[in-house]
C-alpha angles and dihedrals in degrees: 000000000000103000114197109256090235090067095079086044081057106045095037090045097239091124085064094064088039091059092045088055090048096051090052086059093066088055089085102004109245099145101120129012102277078077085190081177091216115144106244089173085081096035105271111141122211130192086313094051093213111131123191101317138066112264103206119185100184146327137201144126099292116203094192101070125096110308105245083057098054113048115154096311103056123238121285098239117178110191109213118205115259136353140252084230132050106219111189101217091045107174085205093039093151087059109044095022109040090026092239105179134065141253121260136175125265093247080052088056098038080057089060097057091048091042086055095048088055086049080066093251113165102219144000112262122189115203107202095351096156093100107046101040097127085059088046106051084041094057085038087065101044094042083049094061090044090055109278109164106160124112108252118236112216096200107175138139099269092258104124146149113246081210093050096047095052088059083051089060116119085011105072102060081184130035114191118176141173118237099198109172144006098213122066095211092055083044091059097047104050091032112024097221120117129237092006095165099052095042099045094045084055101053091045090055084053094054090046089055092048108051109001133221116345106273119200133197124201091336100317129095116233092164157018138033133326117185126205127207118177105206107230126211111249089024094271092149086065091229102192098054081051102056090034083063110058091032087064107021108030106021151326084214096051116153109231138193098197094182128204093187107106120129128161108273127151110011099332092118080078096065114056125228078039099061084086147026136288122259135234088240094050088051103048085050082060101055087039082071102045098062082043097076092029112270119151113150105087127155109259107221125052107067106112083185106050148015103255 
């Protein structure tokens, strides 16, 4: 019976010093690599514009993420207010753009992982959650000794802090980042967030560290490491340095979300490629490349263009 590795922090106390520590990482906020160093203890927002309490925009089982996150009872996703990054072509603009959504307590938010467990969800997973980790740990701990049993997914844009993530350790049963671009200059404009590549290639090495390869049982993921890239028109994404990258310094089995999906949304009609969508060509080129440098395990079933 596979048992969340946050359970023993739990039960042994460890997660209270790690939400301690990650308290003292919002005074001054240090929590993810913009470090804009404001105290949101006392109420002051930063470039994420969240203060001192979860900010929380929906929640519910969702049946179109990856497939070892779905099974038959959907996947818990919680959808927190705002982002650490400002992608221009944002698919839940309104969210992470315009801040819809409301602010909750952290018993409120502990509720909403135990009320998806009772939906028959199969794991947690936290949409955006890098900068609200401290609420999130805290309401971790509380839903835990009330019953809470699901892996948590840790689905963010691939912008983290090294430091953050270690006090993450034993805590995220699933890490599942984005890894959006391979040059730093392309990353700035369509994000606005400054040496993307290096960063997010740290903080994926960290995760893998952390909890391994995916690893699935009986159709489901508990643990490991599930890697988003979102294919760019235009290749802005710089597809191939991407997938270079995990093949040779995270993993050969790698599992990958290589996703067709992009469409103009938000501002992206600024910014030309982006102002429409990928093509199938652009796409088969991309999963060209990623069997190319030996990449196979790619998620089934989220190509609109192809069978995987």
């Amino acid at each position: 019976m596979f048992e969340p590795s946050y359970v023993k922090l739990v039960e042994s106390g460890e997660i209270e010093k790690r939400i301690q520590a990650l308290y003292e990482r919002m005074d001054p906020c240090l929590l993810c690599p913009n470090e804009c160093g404001v105290d949101r203890l006392s109420g002051e927002k930063g470039i994420c514009q969240v203060g001192s309490r979860p900010m929380v925009s929906s929640y519910g089982p969702h049946f179109g993420e990856e497939m070892p996150l779905v099974g038959f009872g959907g996947s818990g996703t919680i959808f927190f207010t705002y982002c650490n990054m400002a992608c221009v072509y944002c698919q839940n603009w309104e969210i992470s753009h315009l801040g819809e959504g409301e602010e909750i307590s952290v018993e409120d938010l502990a509720r909403i992982m135990l009320l998806l467990q009772a939906r028959g969800c199969h794991n947690i997973n936290l949409v955006t959650p890098t900068h609200q980790v401290p609420f999130i740990v805290e309401a971790v701990k509380i839903a835990a000794r009330e019953g809470l049993r699901l892996p948590l997914v840790y689905n963010c844009g691939g912008y983290e802090s090294v430091e953050t993530l270690r006090l993450l350790e034993g805590i995220v049963d699933i890490y599942m980042p984005d890894l959006k671009y391979a040059d730093e200059r392309i990353a700035f404009r369509l994000s606005k967030v400054p040496d993307y590549p290096r960063i997010a290639r740290e903080a994926i090495k960290e995760m893998h560290r952390q909890v391994g390869d995916l690893e699935i049982r009986e159709g489901l993921a508990v643990k490991g490491l599930l890697v988003r890239h979102l294919v760019l028109p235009g290749d802005l994404s710089g597809t191939r340095e991407v997938l270079e990258f995990l093949a040779r310094e995270i993993s050969p089995n790698t599992y990958l979300n290589l996703m067709d999906q992009y469409r103009p949304c938000g501002e992206a009609w600024k910014y030309p490629p982006l102002d429409r969508s990928l093509t199938r060509e652009e796409y088969e080129k991309a999963l060209e490349m990623a069997h190319e440098v030996g990449l196979e395990r790619l998620d089934p079933g989220r190509s609109r263009f192809l069978d995987l």
